[in-house]
Residue, then its C-alpha position, 0 to 999 in steps of 0.5 A: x146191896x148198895x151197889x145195886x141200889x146205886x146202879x138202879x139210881x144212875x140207871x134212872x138218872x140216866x133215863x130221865x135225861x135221855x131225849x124224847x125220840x119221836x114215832x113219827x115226822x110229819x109233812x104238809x102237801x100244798x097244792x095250788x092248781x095252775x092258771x090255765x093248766x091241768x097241772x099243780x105246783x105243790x110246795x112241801x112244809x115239813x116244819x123246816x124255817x124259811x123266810x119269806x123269799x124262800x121257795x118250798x116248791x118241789x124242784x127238779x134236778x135243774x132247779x125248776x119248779x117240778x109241776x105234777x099232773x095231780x094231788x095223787x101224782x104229788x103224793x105217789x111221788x111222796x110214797x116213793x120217798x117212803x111217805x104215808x097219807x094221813x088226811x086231806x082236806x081243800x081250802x077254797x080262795x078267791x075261786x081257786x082250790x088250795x090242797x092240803x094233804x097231811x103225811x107221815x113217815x116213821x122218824x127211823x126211816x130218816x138218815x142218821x144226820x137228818x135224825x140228829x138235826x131233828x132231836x135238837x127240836x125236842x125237849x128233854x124228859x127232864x124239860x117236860 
C-alpha cells in the first residue's frame, strides 16, 4: 500500500512540473498595398523579437522582398505552409489600408526544434 501511495505521489509530482504545451501557434499577416502598385508587401509577426532595423517581410530566395498579388495570394501561400485563417480585419492611415490577417497552425505540426525553442516561452504548471 505504500509503495502504491508513494508512486501515485511522484506521479503528480511529476505532472505538476511538466510544461504547458500549447494547442496552437499563431500568426499575424500584414499587409501594406503598394504605391502605384496592384501588389502587397506582407510582413509576417509570429511573436518572434526584433529590433527596430529588422525586416519581417517575407523573402524570396534571393533575399528581396517577396511581393504578392494580393492578401488572398499572401494567405494561399500560408495555407501551403500548412497555416489556417482565423480572422481579418483592415486598419485605415493616412488613406492607405493596412491588412491584418490573424492565422493559426497546431504547435505539433511545428519541427521538433522550433517546438523546443517555443516551450521555452511557457511557464511551467507550477508557475501558473
Amino acid at each position: 500500500m505504500k509503495k502504491l501511495f508513494f508512486l501515485s505521489m511522484l506521479c503528480c509530482a511529476a505532472y505538476s512540473f511538466a510544461q504547458v504545451t500549447p494547442k496552437f501557434v499563431y500568426a499575424e499577416i500584414v499587409g501594406e498595398s503598394r504605391l502605384f502598385s496592384t501588389k502587397v508587401t506582407v510582413s509576417i509577426d509570429y511573436g518572434q523579437s526584433t529590433s527596430f532595423f529588422e525586416n519581417t517581410k517575407v523573402k524570396n530566395e534571393d533575399g528581396s522582398n517577396r511581393k504578392f498579388n494580393s492578401m488572398v495570394d499572401a494567405m494561399n501561400y500560408m495555407g501551403a505552409l500548412g497555416w489556417e485563417f482565423q480572422q481579418a480585419y483592415v486598419v485605415t492611415s493616412s488613406q492607405q489600408n493596412v491588412y491584418h490577417w490573424l492565422m493559426r497552425k497546431n504547435f505539433t505540426d511545428l519541427p521538433g526544434d522550433i517546438q523546443e525553442e517555443m516551450k521555452k516561452n511557457f511557464p511551467t504548471k507550477k508557475d501558473l
